[in-house]
C-alpha positions as CSV (number, residue, x, y, z in Angstrom):
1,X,0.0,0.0,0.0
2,X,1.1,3.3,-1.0
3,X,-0.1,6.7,0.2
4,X,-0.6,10.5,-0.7
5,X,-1.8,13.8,1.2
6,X,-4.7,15.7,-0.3
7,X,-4.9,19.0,1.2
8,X,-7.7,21.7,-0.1
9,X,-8.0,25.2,1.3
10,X,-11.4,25.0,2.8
11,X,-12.3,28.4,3.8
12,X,-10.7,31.9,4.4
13,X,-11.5,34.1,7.1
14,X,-11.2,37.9,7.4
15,X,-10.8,40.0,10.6
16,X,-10.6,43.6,10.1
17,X,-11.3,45.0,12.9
18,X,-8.1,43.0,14.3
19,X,-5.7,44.4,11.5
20,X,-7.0,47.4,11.9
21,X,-6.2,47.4,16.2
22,X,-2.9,45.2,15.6
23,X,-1.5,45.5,12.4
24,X,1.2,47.3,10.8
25,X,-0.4,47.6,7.7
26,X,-4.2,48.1,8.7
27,X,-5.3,47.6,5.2
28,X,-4.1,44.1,4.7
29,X,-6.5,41.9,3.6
30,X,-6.8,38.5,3.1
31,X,-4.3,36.1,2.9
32,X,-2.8,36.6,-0.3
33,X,-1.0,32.9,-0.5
34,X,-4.2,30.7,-0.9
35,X,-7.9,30.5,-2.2
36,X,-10.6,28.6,-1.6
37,X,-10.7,25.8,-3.7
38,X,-6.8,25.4,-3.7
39,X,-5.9,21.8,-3.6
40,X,-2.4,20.3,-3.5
41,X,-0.9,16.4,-3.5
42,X,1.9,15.6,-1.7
43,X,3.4,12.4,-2.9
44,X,6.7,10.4,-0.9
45,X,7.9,7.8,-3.6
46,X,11.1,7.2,-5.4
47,X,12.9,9.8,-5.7
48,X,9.8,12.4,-5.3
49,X,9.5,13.9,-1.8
50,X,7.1,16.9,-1.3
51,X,7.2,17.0,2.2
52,X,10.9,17.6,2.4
53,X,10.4,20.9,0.4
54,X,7.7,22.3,2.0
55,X,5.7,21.5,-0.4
56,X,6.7,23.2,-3.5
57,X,4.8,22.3,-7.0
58,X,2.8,20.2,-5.0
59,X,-0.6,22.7,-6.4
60,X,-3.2,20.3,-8.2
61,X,-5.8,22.6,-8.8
62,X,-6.3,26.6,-8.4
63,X,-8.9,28.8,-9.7
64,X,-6.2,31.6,-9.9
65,X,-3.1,31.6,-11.2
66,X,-0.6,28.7,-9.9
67,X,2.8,30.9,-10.1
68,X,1.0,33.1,-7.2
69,X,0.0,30.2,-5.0
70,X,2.2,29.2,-2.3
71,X,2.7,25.5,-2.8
72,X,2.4,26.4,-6.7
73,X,5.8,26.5,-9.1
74,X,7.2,29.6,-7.5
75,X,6.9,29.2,-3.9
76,X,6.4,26.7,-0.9
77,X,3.6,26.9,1.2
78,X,4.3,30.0,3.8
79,X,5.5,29.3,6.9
80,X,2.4,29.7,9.0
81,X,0.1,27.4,6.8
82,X,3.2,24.9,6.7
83,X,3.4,24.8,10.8
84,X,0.2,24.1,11.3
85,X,-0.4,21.5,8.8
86,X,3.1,19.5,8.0
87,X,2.6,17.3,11.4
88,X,-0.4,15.8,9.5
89,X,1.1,15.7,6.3
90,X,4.3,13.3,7.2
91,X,1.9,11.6,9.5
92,X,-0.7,10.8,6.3
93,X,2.7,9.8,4.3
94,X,3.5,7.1,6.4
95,X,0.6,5.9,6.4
96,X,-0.6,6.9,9.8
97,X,-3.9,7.9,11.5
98,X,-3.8,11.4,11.1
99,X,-6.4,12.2,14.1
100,X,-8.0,9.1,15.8
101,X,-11.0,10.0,18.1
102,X,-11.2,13.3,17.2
103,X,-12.6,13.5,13.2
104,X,-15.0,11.1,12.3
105,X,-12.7,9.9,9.7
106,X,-9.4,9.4,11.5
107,X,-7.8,9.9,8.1
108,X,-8.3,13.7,7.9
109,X,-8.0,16.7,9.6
110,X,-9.5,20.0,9.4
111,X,-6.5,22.6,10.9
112,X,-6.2,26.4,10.4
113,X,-2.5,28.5,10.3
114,X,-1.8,30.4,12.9
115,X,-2.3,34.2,11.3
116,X,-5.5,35.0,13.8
117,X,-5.9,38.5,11.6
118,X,-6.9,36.2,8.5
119,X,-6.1,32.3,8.6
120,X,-6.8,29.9,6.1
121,X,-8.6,26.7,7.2
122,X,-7.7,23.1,5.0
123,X,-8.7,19.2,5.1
124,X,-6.2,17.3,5.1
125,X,-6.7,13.9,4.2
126,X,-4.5,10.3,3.6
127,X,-5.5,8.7,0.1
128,X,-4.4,5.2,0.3
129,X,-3.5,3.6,-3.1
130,X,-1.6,0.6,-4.9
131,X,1.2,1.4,-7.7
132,X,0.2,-1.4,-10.5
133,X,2.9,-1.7,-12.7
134,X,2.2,-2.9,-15.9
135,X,4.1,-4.6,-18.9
136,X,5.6,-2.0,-21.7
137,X,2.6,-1.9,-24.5
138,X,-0.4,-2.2,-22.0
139,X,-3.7,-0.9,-22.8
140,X,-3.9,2.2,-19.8
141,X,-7.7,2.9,-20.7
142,X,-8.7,-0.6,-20.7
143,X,-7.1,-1.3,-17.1
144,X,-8.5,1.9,-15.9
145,X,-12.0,0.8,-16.9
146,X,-11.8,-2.8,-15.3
147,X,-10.1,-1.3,-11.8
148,X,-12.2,1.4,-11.6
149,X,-15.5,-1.4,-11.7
150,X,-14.0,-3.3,-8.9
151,X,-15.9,-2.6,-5.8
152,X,-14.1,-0.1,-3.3
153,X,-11.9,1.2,-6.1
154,X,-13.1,5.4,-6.4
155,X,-10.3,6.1,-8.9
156,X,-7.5,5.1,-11.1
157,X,-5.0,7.4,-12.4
158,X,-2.1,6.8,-15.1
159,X,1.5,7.3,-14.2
160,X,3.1,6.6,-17.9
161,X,6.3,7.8,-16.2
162,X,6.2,4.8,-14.0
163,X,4.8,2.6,-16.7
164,X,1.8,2.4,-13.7
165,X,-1.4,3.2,-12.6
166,X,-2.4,4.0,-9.1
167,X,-5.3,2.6,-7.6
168,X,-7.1,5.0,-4.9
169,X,-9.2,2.7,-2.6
170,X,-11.8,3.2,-0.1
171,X,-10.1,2.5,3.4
172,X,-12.8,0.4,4.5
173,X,-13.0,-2.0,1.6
174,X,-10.0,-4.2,1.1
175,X,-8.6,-4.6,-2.5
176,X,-6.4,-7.6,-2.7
177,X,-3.2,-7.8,-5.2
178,X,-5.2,-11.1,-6.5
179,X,-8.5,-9.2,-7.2
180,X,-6.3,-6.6,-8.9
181,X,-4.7,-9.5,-11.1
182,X,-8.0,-11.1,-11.8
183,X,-9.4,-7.7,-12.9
184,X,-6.9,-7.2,-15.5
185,X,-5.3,-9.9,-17.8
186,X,-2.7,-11.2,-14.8
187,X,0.2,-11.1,-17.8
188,X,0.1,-7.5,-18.3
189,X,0.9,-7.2,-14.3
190,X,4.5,-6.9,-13.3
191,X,4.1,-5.8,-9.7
192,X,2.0,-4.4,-7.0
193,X,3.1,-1.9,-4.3
């Protein structure tokens, strides 16, 4: 079993009336790093390691433009946003439980930075997946469409640079290396992780 970190900027909050009392520049705004809607992937495998660089290029999906998202091409996450939300991050990456009694899905995490004049609140949740490697030649769209009909599958994405495709799967559904096989012809298969 492999695993990945989702994280999606959930909300924004605004508190004027504090900037305006405490800060040096009393017209600041919101936070200028992150939108709502941001989401990023943070992936540990092979030679890839997000986490160790804060983050950087790990952006998936922004409404605005990526260069000026922190997390996007051009930056890492900022510092306050990173503190309050790495802990869960490397925790998710090893595949741990990222907040056991407290969510109701101990695989996520709702946290906020710690800028109390306008923080920026994410979920931050594990995805749990298997690498399939597959023989040079392999039909990608056929496999997709036979693992994504296999119950507790909810997505399958190509990795042509790994000559793979990673299957997400529902935590509470086991997916077996044989059902995988079975799914597919077992030939075209040349490992599981």
């Amino acid at each position: 079993m492999q695993y990945k970190v989702k994280v999606t900027v959930i909300d924004k909050k605004l508190y004027p009336e504090l900037q305006a009392a405490y800060c040096a520049d009393p017209q600041s705004g919101a936070c200028p790093c992150y939108n709502v809607g941001d989401t990023f992937v943070f992936e540990r495998y092979g030679l890839t390691d997000d986490f160790w660089h804060m983050g950087l290029n790990t952006l998936k999906k922004t409404s605005y433009t990526a260069d000026g998202v922190a997390g996007g091409p051009a930056m890492p996450h900022c510092s306050e946003a990173w503190d309050a939300i790495a802990r869960y991050i490397y925790t998710g990456l090893q595949g741990g439980s990222i907040m056991r009694g407290w969510m109701r899905d101990e695989h996520q995490m709702i946290a906020c930075c710690s800028d109390g004049t306008r923080p920026v609140i994410f979920r931050i949740e594990r995805l749990d997946y298997k690498l399939v490697h597959v023989a040079d030649g392999a039909a990608f769209q056929t496999l997709v469409e036979r693992f994504a009909s296999i119950p507790g599958v909810h997505d399958v994405q190509v990795r042509e640079d790994l000559q793979a495709l990673e299957v997400y799967m529902d935590r509470n559904e086991e997916v077996t290396d044989a059902t995988l096989r079975q799914a597919a012809d077992a030939r075209v298969i040349t490992a599981i992780e």
